[in-house]
MOPAC internal coordinates of N, CA, C and O (Angstrom, degrees):
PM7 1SCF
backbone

  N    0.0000 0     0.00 0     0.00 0    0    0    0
  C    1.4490 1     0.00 0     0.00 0    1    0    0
  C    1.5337 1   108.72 1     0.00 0    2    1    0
  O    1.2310 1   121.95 1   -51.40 1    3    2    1
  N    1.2384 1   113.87 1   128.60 1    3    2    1
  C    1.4133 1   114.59 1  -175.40 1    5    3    2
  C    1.8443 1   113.62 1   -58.32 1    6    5    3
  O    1.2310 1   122.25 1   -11.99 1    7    6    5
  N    1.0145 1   113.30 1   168.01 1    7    6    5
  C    1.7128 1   122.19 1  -166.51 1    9    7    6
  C    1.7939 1    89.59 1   -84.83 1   10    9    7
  O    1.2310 1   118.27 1   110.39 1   11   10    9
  N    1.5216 1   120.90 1   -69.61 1   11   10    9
  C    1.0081 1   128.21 1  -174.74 1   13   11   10
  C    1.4897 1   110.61 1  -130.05 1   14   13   11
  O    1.2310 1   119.33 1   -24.19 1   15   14   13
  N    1.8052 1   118.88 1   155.81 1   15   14   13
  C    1.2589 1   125.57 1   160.48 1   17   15   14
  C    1.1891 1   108.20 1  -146.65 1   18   17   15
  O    1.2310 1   124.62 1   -39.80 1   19   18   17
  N    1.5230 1   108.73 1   140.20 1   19   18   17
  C    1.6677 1   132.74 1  -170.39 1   21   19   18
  C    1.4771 1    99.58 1  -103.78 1   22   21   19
  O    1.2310 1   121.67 1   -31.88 1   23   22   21
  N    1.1648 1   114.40 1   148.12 1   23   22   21
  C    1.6846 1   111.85 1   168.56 1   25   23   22
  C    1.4443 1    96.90 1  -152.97 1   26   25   23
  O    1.2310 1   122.29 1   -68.11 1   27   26   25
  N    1.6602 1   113.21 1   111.89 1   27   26   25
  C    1.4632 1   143.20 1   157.59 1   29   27   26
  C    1.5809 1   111.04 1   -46.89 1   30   29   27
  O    1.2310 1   109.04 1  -118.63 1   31   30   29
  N    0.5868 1   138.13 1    61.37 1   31   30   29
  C    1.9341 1   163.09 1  -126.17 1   33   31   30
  C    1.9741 1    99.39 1  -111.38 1   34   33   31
  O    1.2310 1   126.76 1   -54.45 1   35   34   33
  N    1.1292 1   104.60 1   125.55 1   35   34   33
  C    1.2087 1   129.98 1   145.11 1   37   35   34
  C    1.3618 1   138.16 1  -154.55 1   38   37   35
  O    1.2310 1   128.06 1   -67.22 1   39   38   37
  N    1.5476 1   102.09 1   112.78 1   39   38   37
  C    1.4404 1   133.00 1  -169.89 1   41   39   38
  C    1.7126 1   124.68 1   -28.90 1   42   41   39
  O    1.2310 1   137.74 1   130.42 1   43   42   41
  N    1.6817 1    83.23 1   -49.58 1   43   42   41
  C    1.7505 1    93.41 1   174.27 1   45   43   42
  C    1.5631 1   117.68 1   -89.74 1   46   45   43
  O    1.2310 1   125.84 1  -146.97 1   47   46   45
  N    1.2502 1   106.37 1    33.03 1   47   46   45
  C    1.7821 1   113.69 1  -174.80 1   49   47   46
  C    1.4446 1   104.70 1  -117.67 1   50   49   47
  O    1.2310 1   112.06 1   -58.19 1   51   50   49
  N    1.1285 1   132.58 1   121.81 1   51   50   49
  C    1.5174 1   127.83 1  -171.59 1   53   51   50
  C    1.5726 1   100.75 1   -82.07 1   54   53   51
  O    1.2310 1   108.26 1   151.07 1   55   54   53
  N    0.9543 1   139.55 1   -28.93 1   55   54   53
  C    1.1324 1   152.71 1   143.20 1   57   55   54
  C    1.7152 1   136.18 1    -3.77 1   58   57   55
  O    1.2310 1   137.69 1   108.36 1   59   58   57
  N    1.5295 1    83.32 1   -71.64 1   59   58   57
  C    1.6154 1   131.64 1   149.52 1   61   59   58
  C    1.6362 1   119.41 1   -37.92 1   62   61   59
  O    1.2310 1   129.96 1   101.39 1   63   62   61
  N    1.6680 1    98.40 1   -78.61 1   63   62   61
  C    1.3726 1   107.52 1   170.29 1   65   63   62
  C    1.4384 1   120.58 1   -38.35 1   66   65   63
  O    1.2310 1   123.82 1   109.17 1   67   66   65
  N    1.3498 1   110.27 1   -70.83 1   67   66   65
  C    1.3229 1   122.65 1   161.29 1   69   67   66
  C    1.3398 1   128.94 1    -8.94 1   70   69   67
  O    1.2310 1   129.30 1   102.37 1   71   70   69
  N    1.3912 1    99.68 1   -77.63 1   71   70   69
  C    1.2911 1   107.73 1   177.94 1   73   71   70
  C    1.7743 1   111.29 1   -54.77 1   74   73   71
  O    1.2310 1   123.45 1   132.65 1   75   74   73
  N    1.4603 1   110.99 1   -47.35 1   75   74   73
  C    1.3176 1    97.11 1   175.54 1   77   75   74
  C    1.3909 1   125.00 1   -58.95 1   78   77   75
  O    1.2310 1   114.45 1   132.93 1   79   78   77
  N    0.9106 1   128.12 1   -47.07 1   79   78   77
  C    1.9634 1   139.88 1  -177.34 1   81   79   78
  C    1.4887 1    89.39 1   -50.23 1   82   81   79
  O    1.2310 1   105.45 1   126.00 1   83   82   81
  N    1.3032 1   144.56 1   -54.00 1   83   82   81
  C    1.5072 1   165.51 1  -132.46 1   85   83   82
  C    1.8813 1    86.22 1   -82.37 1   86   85   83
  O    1.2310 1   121.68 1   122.60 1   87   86   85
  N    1.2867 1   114.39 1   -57.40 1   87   86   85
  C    1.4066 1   130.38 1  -172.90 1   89   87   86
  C    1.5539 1   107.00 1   -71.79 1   90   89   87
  O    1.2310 1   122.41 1   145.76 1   91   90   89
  N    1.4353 1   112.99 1   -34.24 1   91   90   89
  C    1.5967 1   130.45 1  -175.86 1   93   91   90
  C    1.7218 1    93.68 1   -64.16 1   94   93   91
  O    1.2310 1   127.77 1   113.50 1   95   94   93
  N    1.4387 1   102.65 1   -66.50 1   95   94   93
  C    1.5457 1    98.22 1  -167.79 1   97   95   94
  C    1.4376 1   130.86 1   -74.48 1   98   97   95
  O    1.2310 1   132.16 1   178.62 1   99   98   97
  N    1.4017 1    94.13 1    -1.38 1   99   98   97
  C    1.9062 1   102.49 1   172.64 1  101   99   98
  C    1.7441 1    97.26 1   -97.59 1  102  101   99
  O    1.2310 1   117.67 1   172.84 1  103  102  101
  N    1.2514 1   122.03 1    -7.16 1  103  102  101
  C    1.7284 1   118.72 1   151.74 1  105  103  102
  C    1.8849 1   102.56 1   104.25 1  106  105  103
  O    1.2310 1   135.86 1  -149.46 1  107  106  105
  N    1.4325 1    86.91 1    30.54 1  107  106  105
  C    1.4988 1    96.63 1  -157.80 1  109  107  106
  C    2.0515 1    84.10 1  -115.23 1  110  109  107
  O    1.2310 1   119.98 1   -64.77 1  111  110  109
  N    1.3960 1   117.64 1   115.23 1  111  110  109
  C    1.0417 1   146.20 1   176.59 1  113  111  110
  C    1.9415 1   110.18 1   -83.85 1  114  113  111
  O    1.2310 1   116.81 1  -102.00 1  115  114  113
  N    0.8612 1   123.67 1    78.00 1  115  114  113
  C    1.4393 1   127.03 1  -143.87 1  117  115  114
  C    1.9575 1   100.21 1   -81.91 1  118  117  115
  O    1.2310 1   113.34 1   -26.79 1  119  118  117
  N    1.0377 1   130.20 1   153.21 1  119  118  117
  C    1.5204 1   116.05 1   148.09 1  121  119  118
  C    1.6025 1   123.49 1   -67.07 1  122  121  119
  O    1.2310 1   129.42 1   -49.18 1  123  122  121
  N    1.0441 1    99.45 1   130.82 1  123  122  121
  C    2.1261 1    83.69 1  -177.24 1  125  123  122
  C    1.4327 1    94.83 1  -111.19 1  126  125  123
  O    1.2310 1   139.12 1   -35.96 1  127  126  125
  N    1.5464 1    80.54 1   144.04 1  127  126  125
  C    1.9683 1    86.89 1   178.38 1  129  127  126
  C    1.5178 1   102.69 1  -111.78 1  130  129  127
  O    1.2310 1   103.47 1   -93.49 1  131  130  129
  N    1.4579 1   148.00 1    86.51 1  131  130  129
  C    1.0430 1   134.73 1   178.40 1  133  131  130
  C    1.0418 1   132.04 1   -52.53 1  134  133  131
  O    1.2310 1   113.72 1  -116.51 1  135  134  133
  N    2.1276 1   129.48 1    63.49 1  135  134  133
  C    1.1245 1   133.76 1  -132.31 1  137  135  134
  C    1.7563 1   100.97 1   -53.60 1  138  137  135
  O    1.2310 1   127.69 1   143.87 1  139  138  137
  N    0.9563 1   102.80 1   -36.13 1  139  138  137
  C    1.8948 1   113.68 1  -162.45 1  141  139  138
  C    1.7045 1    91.92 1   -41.73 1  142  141  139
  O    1.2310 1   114.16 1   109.72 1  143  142  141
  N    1.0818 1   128.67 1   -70.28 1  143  142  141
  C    1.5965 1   148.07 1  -166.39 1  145  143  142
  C    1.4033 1    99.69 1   -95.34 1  146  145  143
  O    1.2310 1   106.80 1   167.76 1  147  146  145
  N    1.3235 1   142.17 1   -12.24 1  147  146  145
  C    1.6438 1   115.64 1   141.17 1  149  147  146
  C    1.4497 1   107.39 1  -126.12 1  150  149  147
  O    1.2310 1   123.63 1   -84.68 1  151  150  149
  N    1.3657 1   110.64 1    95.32 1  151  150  149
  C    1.3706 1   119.16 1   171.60 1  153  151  150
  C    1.7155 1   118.29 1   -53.09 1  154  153  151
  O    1.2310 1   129.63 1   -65.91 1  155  154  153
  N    1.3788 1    99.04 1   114.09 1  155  154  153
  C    1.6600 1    97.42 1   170.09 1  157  155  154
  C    1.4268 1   114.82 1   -29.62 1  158  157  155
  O    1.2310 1   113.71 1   -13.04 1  159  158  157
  N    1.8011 1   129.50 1   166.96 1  159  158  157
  C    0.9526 1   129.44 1   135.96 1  161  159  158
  C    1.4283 1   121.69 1   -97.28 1  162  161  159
  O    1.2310 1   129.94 1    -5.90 1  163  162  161
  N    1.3205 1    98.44 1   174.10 1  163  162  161
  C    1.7831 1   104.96 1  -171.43 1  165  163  162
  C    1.6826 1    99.43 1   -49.93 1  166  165  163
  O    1.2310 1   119.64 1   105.62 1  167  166  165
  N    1.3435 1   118.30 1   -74.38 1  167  166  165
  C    1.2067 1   129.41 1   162.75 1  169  167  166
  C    1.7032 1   126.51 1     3.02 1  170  169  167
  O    1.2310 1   136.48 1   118.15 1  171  170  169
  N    1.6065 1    85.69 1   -61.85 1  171  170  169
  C    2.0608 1   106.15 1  -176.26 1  173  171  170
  C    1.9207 1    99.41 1   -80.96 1  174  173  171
  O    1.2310 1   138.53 1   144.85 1  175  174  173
  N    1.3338 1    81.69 1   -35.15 1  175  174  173
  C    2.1486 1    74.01 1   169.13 1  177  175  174
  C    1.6850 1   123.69 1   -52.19 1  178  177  175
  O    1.2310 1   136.79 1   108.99 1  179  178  177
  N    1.2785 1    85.08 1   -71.01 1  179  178  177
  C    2.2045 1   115.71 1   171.39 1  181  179  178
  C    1.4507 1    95.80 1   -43.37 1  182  181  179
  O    1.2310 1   114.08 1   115.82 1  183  182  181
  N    1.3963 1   128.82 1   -64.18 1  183  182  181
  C    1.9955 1    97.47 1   171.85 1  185  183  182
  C    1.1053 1   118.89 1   -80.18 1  186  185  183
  O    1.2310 1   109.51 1  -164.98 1  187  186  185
  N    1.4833 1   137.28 1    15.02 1  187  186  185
  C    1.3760 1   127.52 1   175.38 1  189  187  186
  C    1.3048 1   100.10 1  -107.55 1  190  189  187
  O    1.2310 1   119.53 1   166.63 1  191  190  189
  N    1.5054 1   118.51 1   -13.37 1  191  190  189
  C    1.8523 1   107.03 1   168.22 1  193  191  190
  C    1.4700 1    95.92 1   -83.74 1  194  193  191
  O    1.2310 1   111.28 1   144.50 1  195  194  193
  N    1.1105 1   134.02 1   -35.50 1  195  194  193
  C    1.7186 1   128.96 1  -171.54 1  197  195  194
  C    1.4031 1   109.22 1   -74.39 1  198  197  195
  O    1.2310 1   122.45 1   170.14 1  199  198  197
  N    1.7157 1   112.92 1    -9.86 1  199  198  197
  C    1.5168 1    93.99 1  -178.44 1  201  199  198
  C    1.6769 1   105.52 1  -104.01 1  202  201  199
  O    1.2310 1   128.68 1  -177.89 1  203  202  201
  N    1.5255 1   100.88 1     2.11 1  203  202  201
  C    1.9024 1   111.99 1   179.95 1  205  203  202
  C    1.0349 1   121.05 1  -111.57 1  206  205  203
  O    1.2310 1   120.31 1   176.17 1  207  206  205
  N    1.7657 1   117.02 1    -3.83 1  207  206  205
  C    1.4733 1   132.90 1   175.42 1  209  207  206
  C    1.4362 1   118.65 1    47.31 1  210  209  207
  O    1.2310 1   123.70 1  -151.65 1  211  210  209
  N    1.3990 1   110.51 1    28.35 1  211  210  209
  C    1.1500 1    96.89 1   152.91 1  213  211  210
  C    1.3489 1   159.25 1  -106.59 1  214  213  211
  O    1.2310 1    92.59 1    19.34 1  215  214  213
  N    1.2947 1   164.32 1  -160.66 1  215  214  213
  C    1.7833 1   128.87 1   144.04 1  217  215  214
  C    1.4118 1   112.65 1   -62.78 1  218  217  215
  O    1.2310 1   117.73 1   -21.76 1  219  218  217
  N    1.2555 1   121.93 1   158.24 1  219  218  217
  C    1.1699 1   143.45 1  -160.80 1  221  219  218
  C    1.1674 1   108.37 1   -65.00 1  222  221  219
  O    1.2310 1   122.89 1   131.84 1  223  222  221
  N    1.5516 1   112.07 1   -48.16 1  223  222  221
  C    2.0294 1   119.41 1  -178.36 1  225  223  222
  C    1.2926 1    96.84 1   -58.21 1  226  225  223
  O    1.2310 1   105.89 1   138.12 1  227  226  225
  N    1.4947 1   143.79 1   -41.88 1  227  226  225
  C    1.1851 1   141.93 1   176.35 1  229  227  226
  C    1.8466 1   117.39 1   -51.23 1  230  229  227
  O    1.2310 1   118.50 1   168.65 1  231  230  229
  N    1.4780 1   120.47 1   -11.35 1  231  230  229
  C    1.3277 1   116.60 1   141.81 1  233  231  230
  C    1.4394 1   150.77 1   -48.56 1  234  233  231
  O    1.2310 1   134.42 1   144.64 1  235  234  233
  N    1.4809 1    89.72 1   -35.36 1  235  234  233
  C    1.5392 1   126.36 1  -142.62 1  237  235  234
  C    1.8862 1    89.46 1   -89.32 1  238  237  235
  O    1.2310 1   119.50 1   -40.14 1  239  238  237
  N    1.5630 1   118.56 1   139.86 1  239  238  237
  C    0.8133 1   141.41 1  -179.80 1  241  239  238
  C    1.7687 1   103.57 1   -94.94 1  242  241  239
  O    1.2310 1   117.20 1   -88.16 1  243  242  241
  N    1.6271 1   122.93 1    91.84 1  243  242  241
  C    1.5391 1   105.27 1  -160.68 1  245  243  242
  C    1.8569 1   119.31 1   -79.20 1  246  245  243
  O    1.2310 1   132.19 1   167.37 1  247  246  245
  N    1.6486 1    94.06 1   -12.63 1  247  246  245
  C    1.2962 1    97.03 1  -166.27 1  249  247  246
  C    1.6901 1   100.82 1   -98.13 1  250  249  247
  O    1.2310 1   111.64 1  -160.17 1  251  250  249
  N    0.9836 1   133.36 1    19.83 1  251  250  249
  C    1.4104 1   144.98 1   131.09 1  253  251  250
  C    1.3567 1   135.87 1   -10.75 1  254  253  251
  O    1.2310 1   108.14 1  -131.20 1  255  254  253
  N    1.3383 1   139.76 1    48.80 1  255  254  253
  C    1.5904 1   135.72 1  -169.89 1  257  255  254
  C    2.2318 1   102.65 1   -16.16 1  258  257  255
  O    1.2310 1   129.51 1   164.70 1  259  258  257
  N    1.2685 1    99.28 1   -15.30 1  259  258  257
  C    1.7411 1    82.06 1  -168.37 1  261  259  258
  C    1.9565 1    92.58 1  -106.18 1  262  261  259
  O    1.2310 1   127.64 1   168.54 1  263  262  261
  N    1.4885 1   102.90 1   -11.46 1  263  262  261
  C    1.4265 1    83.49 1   170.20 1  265  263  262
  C    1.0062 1   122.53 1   -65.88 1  266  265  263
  O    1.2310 1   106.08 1   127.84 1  267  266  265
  N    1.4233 1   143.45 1   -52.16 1  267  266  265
  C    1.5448 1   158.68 1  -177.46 1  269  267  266
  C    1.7631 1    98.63 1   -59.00 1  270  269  267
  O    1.2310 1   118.90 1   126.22 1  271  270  269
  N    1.0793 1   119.70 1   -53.78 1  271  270  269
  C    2.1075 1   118.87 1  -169.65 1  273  271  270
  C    1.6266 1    94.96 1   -89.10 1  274  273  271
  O    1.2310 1   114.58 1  -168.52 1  275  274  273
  N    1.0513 1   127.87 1    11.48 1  275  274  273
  C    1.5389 1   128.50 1   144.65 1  277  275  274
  C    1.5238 1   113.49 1  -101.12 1  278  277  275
  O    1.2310 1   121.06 1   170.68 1  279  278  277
  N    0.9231 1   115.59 1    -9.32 1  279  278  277
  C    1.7231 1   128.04 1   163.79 1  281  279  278
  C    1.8356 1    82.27 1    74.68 1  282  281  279
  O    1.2310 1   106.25 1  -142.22 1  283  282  281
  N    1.2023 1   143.15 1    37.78 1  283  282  281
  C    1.1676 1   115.28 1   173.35 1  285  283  282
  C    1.7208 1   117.73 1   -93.18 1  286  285  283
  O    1.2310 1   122.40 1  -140.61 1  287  286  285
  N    1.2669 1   113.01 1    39.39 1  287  286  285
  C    1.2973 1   111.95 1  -163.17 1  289  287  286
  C    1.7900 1    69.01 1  -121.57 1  290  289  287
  O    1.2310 1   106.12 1  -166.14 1  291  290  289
  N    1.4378 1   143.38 1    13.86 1  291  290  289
  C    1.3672 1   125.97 1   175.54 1  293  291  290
  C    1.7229 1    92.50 1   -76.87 1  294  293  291
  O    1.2310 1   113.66 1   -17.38 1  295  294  293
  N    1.3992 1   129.60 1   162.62 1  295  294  293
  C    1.1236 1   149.79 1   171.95 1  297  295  294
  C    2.0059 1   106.07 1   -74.05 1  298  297  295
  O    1.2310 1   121.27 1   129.75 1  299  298  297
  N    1.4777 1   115.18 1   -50.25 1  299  298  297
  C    1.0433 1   119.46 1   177.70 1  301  299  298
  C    2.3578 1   122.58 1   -60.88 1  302  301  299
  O    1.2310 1   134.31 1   170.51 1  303  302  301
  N    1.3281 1    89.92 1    -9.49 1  303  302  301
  C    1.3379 1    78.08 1   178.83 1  305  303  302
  C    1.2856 1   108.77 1   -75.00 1  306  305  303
  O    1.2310 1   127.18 1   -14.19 1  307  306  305
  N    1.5051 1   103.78 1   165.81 1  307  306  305
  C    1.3206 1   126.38 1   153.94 1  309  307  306
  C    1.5694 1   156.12 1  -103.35 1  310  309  307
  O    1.2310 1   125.54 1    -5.07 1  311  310  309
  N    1.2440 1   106.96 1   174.93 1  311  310  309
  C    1.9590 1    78.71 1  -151.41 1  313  311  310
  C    1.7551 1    86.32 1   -75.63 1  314  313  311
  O    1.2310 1   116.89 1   143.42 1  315  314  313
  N    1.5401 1   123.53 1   -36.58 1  315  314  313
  C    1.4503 1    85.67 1   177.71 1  317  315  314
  C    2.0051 1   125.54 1   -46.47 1  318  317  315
  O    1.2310 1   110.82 1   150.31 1  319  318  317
  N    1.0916 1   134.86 1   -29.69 1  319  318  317
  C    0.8970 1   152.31 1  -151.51 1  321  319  318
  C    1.4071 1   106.25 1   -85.23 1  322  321  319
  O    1.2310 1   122.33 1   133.64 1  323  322  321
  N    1.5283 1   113.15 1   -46.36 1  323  322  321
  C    1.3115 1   109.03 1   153.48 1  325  323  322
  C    1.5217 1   137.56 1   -84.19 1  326  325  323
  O    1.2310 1   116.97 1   169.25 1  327  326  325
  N    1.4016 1   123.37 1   -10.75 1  327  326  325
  C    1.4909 1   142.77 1   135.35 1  329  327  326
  C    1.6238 1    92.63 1   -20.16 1  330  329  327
  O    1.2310 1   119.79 1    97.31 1  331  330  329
  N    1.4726 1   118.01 1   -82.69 1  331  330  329
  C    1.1708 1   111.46 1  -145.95 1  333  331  330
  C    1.2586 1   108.53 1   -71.13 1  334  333  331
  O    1.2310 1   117.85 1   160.32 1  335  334  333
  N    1.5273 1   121.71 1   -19.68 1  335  334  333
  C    1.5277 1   126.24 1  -164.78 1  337  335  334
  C    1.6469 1   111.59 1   -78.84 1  338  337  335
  O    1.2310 1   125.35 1   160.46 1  339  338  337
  N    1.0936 1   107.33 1   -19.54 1  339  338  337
  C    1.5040 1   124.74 1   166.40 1  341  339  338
  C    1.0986 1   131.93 1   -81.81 1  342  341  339
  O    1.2310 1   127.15 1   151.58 1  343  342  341
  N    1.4765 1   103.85 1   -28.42 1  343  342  341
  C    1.3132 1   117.11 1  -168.10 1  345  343  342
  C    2.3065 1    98.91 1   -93.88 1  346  345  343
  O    1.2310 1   130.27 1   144.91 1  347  346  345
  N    0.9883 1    97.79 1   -35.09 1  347  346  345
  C    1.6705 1   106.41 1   160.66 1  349  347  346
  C    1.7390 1   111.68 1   -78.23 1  350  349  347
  O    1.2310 1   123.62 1   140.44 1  351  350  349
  N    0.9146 1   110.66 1   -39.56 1  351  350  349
  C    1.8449 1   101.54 1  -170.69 1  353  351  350
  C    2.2749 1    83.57 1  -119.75 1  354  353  351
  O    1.2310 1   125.21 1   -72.45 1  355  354  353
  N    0.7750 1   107.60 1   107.55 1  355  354  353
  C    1.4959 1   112.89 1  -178.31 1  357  355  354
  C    1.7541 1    99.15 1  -100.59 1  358  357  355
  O    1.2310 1   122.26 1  -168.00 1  359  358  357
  N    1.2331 1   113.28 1    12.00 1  359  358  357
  C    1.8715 1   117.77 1   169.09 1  361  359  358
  C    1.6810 1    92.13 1   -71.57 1  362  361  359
  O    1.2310 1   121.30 1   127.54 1  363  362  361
  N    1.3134 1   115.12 1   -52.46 1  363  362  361
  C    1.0550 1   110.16 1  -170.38 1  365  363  362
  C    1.6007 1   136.33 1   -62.37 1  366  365  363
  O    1.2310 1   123.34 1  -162.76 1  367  366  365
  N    1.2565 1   111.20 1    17.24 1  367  366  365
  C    1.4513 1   116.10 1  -175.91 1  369  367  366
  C    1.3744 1   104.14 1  -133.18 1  370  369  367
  O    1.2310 1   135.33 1   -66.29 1  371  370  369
  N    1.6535 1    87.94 1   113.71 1  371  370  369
  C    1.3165 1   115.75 1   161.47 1  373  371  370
  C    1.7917 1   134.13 1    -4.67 1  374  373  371
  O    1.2310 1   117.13 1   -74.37 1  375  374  373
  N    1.0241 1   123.07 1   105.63 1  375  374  373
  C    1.6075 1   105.85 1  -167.38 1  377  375  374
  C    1.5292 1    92.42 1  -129.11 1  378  377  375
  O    1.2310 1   129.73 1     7.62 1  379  378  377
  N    1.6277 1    98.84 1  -172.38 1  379  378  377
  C    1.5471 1   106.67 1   -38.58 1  381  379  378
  C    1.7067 1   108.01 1   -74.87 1  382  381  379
  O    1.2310 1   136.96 1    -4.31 1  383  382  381
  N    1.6061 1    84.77 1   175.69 1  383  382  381
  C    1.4005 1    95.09 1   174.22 1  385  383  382
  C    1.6116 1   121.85 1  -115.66 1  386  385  383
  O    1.2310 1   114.51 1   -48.55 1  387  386  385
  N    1.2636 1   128.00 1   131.45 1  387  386  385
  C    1.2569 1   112.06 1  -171.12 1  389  387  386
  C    1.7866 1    99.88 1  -118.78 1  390  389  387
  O    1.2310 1   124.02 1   -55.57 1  391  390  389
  N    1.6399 1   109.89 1   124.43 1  391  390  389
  C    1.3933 1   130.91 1  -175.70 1  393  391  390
  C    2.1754 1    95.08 1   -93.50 1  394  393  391
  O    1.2310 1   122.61 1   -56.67 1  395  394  393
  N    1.5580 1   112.61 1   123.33 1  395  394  393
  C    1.4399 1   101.70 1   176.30 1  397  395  394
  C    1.4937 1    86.69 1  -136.94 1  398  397  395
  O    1.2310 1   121.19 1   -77.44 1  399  398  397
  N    1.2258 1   115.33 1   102.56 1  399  398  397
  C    1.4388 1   131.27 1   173.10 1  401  399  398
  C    1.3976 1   114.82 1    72.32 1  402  401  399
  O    1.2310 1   112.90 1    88.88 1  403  402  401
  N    0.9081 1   131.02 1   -91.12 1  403  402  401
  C    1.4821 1   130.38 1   171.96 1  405  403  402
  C    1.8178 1   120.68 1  -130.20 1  406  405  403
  O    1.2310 1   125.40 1  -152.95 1  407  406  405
  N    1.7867 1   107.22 1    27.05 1  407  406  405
  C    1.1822 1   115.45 1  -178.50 1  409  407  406
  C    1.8255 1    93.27 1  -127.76 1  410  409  407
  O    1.2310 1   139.89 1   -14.50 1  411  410  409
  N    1.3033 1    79.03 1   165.50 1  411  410  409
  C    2.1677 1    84.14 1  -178.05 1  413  411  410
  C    1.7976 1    98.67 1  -148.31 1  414  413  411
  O    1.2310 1   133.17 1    -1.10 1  415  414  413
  N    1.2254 1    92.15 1   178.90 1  415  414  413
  C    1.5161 1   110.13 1  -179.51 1  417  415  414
  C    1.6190 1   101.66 1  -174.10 1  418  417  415
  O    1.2310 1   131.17 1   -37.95 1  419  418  417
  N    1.4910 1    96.05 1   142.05 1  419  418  417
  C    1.8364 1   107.45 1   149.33 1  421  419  418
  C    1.6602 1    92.55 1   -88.02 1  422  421  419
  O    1.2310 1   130.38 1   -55.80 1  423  422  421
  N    1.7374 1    97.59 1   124.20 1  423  422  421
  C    1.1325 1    83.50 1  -169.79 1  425  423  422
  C    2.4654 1   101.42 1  -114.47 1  426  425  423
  O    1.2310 1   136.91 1  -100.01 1  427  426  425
  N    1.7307 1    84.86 1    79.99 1  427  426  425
  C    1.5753 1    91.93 1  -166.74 1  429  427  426
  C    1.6829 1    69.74 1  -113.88 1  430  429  427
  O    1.2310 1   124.90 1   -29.42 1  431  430  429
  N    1.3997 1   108.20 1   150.58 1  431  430  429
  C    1.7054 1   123.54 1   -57.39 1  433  431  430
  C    1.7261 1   128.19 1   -41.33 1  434  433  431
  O    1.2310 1   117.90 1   -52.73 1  435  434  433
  N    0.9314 1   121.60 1   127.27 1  435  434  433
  C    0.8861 1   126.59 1  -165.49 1  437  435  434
  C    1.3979 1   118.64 1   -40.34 1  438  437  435
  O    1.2310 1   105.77 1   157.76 1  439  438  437
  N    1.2003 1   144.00 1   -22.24 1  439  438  437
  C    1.3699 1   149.48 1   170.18 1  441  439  438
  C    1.5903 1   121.31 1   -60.08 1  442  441  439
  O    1.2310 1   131.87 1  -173.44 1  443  442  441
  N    1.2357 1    94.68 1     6.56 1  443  442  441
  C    2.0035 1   122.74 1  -177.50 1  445  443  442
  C    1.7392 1    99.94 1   -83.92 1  446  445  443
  O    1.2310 1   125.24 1   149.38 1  447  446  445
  N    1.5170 1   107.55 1   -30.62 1  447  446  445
  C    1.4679 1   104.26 1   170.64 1  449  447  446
  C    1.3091 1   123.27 1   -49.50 1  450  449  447
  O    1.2310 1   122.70 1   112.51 1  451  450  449
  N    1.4898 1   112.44 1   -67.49 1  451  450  449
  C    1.2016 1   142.97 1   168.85 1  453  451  450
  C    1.6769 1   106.37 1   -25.48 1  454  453  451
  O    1.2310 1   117.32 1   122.91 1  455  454  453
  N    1.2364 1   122.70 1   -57.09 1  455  454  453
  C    1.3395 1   125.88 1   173.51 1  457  455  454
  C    1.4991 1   128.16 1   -71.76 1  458  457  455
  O    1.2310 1   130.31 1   142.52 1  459  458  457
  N    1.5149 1    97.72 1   -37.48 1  459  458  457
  C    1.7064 1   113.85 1   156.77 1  461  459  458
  C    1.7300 1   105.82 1   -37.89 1  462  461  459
  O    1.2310 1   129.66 1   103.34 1  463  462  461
  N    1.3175 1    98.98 1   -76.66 1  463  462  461
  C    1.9809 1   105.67 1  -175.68 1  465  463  462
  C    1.1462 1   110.82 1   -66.43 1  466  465  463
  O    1.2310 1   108.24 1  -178.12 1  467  466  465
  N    1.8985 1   139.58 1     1.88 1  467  466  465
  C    1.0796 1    99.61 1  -171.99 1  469  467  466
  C    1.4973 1    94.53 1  -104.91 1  470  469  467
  O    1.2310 1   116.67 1  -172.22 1  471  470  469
  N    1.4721 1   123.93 1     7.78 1  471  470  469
  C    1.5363 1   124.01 1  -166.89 1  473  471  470
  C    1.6494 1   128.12 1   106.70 1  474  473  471
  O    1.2310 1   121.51 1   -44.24 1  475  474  473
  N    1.1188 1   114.71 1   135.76 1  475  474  473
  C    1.3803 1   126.06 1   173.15 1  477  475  474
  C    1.6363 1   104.58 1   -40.62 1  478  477  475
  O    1.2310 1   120.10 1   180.00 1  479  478  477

């Protein structure tokens, strides 16, 4: 049984839900971070891409009205640049995400949980 699990949580995401109930019924009581109303910091982003290994645009929510009028769909930005753009407009990050000790996932489709808790 994992030590701890975080879940990057939004309520109005069926997705979201999912994944949480998913964590409920394997008896796993999760922390929820309701990113919307506590926006990550740059900081809490930068180890949550290092603990999901992925590139940074792979955060990024593209169909977003603030992705495009943040121009972050230019090729030249940077991941600090999108750090911060997320970390101010937090619509834009990918959900949810589920953190289980020191491993993570976007876990769309939701059956990514399941593999999250059962181990590398």
């Amino acid at each position: 049984m994992p030590k701890q699990v975080t879940i990057y949580h939004n309520p109005k995401c069926g997705t979201s839900r999912n994944a949480l109930a998913l964590l409920r019924e394997k008896g796993i009581e999760p922390v929820v971070i309701e990113y919307l109303k506590q926006p990550p910091t740059r900081s809490e982003l930068k180890a949550l891409l290092e603990m999901l290994r992925i590139p940074v645009r792979d955060l990024l929510r593209t169909k977003e009205k603030e992705y495009s009028a943040l121009g972050l769909d230019a090729p030249k930005v940077t991941e600090g640049q999108i750090l911060e753009a997320i970390s101010e407009h937090p619509i834009l990050l990918q959900r949810p995400i589920v953190v289980v000790d020191e491993r993570a996932a976007i876990c769309r489709p939701v059956e990514r949980v399941g593999e999250l808790i059962a181990g590398p």
